[in-house]
GUZA-885605 format. One line per 4 residues: their letters; for each residue y, x, z of N, C-alpha, C, O, CB. Coordinates in Angstrom, 1 decimal. Glycine has a CB too. Layout:
a = Y:X:Z:Y:X:Z:Y:X:Z:Y:X:Z:Y:X:Z ~ ... .
END
This chain:
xxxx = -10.3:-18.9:-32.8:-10.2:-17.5:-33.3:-9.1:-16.7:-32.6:-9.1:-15.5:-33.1:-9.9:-17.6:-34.8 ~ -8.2:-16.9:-31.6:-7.1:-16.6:-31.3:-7.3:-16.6:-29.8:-6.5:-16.8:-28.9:-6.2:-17.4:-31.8 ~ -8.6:-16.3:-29.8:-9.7:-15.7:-28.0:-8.9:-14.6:-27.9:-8.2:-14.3:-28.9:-11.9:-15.1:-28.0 ~ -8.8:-13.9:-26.7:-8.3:-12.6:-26.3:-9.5:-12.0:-25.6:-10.2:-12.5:-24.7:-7.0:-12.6:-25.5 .
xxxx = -9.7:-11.3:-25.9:-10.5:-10.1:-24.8:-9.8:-9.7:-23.7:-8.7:-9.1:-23.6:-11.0:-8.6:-25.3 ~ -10.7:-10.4:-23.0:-10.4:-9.9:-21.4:-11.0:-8.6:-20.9:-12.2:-8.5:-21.2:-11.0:-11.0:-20.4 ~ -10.6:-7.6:-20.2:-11.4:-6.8:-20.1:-11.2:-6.5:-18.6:-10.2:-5.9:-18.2:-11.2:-5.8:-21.1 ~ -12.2:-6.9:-17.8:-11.9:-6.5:-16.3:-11.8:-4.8:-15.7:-12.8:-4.1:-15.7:-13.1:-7.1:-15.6 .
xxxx = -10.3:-4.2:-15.2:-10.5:-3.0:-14.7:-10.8:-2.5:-13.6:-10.5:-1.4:-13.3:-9.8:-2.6:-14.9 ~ -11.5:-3.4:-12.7:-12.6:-3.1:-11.5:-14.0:-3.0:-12.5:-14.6:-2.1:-12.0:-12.7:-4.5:-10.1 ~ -14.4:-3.3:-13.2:-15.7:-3.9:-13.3:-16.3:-2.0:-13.8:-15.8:-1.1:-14.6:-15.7:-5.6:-14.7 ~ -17.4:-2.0:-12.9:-17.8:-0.5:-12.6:-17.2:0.1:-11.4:-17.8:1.1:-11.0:-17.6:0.4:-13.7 .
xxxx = -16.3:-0.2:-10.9:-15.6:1.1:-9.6:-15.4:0.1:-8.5:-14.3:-0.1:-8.0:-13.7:2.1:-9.9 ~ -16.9:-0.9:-8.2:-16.5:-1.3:-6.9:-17.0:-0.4:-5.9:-16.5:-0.7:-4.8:-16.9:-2.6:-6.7 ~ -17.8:0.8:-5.8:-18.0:1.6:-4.9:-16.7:2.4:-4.7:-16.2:2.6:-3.5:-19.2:2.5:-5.3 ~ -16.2:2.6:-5.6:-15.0:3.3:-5.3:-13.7:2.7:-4.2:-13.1:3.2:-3.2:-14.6:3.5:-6.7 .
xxxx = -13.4:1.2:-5.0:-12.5:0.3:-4.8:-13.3:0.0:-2.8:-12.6:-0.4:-1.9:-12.4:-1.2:-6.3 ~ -14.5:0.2:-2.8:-14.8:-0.3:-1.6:-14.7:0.8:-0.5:-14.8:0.5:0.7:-16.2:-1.0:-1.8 ~ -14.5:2.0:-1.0:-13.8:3.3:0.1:-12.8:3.2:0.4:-12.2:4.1:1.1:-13.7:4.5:-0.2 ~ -12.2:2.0:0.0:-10.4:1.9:0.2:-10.0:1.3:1.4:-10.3:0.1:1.5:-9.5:1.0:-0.9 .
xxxx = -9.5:1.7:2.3:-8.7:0.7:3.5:-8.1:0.0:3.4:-7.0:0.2:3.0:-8.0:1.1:4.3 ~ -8.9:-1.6:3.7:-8.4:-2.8:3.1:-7.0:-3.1:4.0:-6.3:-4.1:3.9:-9.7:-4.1:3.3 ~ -6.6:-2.0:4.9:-5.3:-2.0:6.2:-4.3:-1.5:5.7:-3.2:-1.7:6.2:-5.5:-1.2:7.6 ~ -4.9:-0.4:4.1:-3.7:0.6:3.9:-4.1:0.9:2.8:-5.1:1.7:2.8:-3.3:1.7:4.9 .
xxxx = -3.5:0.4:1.7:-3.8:0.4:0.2:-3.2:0.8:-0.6:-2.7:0.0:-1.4:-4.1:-0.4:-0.2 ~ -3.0:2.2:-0.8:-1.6:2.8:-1.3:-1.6:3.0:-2.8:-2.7:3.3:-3.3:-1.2:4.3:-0.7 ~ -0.4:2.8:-3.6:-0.1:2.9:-4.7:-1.1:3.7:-5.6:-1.7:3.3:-6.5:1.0:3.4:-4.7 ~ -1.1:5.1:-4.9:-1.7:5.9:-5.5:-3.2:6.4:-6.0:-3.7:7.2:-6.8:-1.2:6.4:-5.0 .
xxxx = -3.7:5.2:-4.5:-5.4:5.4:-4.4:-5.8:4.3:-5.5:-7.0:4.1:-5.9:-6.2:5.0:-2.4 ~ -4.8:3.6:-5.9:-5.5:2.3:-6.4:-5.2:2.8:-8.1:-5.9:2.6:-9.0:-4.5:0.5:-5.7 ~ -3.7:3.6:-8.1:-3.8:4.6:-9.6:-5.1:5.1:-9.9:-5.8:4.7:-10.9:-2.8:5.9:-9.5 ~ -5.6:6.2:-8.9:-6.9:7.3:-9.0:-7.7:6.0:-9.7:-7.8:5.7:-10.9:-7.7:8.0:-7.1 .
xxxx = -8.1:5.4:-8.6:-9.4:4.5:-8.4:-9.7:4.1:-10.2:-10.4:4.6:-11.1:-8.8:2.7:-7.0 ~ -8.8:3.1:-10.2:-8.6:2.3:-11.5:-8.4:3.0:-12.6:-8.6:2.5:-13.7:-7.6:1.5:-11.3 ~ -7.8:4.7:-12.5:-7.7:5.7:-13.6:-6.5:4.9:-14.3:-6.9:4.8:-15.5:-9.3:5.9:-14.5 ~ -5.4:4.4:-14.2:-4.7:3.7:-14.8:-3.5:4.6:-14.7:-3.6:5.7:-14.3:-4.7:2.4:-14.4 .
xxxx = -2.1:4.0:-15.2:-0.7:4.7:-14.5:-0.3:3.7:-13.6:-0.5:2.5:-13.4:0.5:5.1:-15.5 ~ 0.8:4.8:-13.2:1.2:4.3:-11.7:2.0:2.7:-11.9:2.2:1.8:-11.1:2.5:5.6:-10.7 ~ 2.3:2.8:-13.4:2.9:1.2:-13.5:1.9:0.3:-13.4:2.2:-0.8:-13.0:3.8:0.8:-14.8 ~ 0.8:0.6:-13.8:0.0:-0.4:-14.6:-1.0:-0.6:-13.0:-1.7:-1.6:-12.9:-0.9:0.3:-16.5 .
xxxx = -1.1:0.4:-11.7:-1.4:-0.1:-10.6:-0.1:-1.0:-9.7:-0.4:-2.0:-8.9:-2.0:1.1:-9.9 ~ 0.9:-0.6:-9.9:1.6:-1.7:-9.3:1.4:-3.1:-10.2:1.1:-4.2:-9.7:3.4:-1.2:-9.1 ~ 1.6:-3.2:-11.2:1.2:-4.1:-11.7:-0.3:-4.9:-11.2:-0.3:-6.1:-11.4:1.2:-3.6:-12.9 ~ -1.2:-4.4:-10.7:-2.3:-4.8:-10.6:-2.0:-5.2:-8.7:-2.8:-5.8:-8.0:-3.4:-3.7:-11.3 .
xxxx = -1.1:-4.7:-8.3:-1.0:-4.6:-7.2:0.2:-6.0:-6.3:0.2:-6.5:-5.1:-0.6:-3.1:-7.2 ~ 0.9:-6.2:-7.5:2.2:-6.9:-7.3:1.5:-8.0:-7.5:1.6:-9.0:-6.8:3.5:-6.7:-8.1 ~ 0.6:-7.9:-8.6:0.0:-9.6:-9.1:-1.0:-10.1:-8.1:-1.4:-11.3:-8.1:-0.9:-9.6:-10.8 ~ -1.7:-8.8:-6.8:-2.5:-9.2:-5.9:-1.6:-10.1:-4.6:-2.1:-10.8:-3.7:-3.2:-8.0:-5.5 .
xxxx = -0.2:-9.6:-4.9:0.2:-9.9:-4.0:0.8:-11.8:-4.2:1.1:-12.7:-3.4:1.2:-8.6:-3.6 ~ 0.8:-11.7:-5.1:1.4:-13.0:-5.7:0.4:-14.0:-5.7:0.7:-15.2:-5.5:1.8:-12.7:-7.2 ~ -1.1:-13.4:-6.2:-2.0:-14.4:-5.7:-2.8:-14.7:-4.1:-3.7:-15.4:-3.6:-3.0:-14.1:-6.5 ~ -1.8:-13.7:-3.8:-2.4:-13.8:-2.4:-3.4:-12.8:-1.8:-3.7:-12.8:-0.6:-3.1:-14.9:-2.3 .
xxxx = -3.8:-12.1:-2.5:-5.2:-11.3:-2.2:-4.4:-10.1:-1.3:-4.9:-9.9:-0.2:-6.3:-10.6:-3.9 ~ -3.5:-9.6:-1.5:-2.8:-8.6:-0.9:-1.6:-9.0:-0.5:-1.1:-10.0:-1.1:-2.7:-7.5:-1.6 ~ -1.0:-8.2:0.7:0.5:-8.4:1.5:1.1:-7.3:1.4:0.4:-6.3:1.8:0.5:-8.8:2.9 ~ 2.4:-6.9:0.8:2.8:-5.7:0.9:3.5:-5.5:1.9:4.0:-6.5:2.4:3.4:-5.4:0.1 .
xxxx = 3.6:-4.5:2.4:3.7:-3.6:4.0:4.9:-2.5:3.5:5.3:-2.3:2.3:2.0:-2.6:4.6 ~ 5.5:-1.8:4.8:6.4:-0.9:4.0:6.2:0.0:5.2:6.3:-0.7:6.2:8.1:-1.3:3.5 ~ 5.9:1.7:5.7:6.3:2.4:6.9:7.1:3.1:6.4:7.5:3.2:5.2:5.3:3.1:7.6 ~ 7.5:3.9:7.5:8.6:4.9:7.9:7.7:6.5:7.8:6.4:6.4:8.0:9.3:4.4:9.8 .
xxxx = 8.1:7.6:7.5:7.3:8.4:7.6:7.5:9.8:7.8:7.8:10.6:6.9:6.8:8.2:6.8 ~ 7.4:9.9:9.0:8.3:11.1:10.0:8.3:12.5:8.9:7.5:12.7:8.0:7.3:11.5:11.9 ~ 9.3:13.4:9.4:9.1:14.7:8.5:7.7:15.8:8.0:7.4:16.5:7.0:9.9:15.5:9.3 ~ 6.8:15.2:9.5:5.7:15.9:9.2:4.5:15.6:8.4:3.6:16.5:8.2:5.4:16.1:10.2 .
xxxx = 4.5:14.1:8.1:4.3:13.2:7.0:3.1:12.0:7.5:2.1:11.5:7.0:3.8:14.1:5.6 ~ 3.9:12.0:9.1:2.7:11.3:9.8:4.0:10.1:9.9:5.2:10.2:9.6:1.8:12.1:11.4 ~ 3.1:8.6:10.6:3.8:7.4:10.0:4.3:7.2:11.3:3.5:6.9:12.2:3.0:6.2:9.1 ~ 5.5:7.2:11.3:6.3:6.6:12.9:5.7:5.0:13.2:5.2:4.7:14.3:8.4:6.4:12.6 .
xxxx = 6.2:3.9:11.6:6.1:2.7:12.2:6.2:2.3:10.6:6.6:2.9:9.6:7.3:2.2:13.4 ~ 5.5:1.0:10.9:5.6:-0.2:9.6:5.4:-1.1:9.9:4.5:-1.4:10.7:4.8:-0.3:8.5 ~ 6.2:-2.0:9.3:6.7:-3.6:8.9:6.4:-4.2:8.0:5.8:-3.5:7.1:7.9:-3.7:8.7 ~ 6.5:-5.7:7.8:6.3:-6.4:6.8:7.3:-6.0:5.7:6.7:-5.8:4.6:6.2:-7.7:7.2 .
xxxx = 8.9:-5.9:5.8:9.3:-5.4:4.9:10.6:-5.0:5.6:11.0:-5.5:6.6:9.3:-6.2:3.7 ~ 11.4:-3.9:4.9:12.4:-2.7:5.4:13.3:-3.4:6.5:13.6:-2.6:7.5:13.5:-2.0:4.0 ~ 13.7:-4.9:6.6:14.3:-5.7:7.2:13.4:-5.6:8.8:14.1:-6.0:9.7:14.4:-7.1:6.3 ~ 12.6:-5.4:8.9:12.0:-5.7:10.2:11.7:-3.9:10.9:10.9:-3.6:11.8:10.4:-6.7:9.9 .
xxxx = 12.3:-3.4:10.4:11.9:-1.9:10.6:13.4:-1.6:11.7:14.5:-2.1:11.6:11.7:-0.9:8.8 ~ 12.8:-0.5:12.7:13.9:-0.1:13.7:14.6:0.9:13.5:14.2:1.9:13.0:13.4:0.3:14.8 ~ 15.9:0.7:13.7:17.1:1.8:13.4:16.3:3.2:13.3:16.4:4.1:12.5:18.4:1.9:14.6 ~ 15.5:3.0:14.5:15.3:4.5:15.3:13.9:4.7:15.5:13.2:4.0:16.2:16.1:4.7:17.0 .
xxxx = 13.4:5.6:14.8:11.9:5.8:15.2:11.9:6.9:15.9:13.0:7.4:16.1:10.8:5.9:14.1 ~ 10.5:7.8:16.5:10.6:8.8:17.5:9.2:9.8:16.7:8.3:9.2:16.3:10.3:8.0:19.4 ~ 9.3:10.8:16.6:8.4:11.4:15.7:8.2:12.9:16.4:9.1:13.6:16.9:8.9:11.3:14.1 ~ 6.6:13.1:16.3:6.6:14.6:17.3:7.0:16.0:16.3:6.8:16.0:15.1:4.7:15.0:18.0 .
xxxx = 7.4:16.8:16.9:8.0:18.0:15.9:7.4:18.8:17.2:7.3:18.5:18.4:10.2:18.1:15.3 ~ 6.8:20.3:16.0:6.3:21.5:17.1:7.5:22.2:17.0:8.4:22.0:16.2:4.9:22.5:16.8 ~ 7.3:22.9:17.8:8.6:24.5:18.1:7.7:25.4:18.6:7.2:24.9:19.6:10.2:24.5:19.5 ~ 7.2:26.4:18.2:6.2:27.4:18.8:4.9:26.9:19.8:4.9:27.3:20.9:7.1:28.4:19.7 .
xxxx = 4.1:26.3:19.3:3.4:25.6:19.9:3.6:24.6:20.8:2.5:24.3:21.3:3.0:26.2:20.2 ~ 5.0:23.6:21.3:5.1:22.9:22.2:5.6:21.6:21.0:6.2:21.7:19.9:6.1:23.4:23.5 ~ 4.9:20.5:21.7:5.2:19.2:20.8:6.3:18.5:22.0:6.2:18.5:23.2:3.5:18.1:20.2 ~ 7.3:17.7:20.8:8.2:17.7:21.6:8.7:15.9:20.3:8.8:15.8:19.1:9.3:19.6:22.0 .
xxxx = 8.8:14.9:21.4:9.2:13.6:20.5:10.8:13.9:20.3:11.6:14.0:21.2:8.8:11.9:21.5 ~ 11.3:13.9:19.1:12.3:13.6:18.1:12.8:12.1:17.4:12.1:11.4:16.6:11.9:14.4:17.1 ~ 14.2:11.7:18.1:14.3:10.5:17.0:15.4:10.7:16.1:16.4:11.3:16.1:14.7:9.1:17.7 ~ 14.8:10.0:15.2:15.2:10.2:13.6:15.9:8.6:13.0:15.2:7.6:12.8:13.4:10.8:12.6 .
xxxx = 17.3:8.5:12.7:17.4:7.1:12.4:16.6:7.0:11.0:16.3:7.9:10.2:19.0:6.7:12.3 ~ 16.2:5.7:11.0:15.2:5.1:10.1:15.7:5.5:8.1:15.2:5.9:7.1:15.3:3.1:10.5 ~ 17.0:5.1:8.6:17.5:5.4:7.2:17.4:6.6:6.5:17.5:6.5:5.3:18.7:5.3:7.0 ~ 17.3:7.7:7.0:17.2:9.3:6.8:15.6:10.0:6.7:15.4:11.1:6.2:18.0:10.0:8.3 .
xxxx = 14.7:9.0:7.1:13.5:9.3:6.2:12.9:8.2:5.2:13.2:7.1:4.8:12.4:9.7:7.0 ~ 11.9:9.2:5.0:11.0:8.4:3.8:10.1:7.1:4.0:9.2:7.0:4.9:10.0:9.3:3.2 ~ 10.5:6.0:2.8:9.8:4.4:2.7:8.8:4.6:2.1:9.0:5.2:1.0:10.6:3.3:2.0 ~ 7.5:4.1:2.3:6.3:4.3:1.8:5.7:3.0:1.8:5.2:2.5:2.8:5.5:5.2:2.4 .
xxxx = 5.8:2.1:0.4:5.2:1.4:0.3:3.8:1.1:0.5:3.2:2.1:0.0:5.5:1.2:-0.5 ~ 2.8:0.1:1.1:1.9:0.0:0.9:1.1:-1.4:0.7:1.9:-2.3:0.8:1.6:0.7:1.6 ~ 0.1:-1.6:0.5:-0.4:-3.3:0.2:-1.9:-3.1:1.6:-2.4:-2.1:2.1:-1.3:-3.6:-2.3 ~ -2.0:-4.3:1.7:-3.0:-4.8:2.9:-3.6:-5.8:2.2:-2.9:-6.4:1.4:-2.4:-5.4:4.3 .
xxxx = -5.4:-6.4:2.5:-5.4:-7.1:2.1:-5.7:-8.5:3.1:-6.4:-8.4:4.2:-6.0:-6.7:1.1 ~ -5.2:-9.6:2.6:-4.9:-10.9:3.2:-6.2:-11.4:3.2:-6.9:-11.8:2.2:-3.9:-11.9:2.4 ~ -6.5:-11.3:4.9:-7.5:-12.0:5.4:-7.1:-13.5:5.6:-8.2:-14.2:5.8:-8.0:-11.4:6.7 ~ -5.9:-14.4:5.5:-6.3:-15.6:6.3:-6.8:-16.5:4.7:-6.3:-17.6:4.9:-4.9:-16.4:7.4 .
xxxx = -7.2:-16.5:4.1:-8.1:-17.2:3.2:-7.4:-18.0:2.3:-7.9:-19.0:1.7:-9.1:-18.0:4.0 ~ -5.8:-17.5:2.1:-4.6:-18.7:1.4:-4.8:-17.6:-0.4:-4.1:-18.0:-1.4:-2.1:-18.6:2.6 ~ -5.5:-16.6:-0.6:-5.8:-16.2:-1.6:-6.6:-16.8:-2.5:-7.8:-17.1:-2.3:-6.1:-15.3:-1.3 ~ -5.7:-17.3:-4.0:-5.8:-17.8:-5.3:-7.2:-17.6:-5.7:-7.5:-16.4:-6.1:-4.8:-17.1:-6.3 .
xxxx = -8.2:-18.6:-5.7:-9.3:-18.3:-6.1:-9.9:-18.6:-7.6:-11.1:-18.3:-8.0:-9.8:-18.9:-5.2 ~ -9.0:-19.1:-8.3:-8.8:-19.7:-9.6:-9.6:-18.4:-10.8:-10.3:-18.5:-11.8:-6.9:-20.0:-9.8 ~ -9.2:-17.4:-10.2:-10.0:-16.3:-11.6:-10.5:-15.1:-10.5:-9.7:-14.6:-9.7:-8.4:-15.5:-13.2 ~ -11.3:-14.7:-10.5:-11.9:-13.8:-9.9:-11.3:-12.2:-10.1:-11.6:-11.4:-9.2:-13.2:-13.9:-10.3 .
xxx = -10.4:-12.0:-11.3:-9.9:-10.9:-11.5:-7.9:-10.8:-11.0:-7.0:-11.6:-11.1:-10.4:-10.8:-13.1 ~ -7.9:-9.4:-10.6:-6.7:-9.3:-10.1:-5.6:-9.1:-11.1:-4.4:-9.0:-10.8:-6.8:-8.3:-9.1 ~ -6.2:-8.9:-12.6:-5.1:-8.4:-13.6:-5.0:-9.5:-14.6:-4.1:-9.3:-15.5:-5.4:-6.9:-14.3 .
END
């Protein structure tokens, strides 16, 4: 008598969940997707990563909001990235130390096959 309902929150939005770049799986697409809050997708996101199904990633992300560089995590990332900035129509590379822009978490998902197969659901 003390069953719980499980209630799967993929179950209906795998078309959706399947437009996602399994390379670059951001916080926010997996919020939309799932219609949830942003805790309750890291949550869904942290626990992928724990079973294996996902790897979290971290880039760098130049002023213009394009991505210099990413690493496995902030520790492997370069003092110095190089990022293009226009001036009156001429693009011109700029380096920017790492610390002075923006960290953008993201999740990937883990192809070598060490992912928890025990329950089919990620939450």
């Amino acid at each position: 008598m003390a069953e719980k309902l499980r209630i799967d929150p993929l179950a209906g939005k795998e078309a959706a969940i399947a437009k996602l770049d399994p390379d670059k799986i951001y916080l926010e697409n997996v919020r939309s997707v799932l219609g949830v809050s942003t805790f309750q997708a890291k949550l869904y996101c942290e626990t992928a990563v724990r079973r294996g199904i996902f790897r979290k990633r971290v880039e760098v992300v130049c002023p213009d909001g394009s991505v210099a560089v990413s690493a496995r995590d902030e520790s492997e990332l370069p003092e110095v990235v190089k990022c293009w900035q226009e001036d009156g129509g001429e693009f011109t590379q700029v380096e920017y130390a790492t610390r002075d822009l923006r960290k953008v978490s993201f999740y990937q998902m883990n192809y070598d096959g060490s992912a928890s197969r025990a329950h089919p659901s990620i939450a």
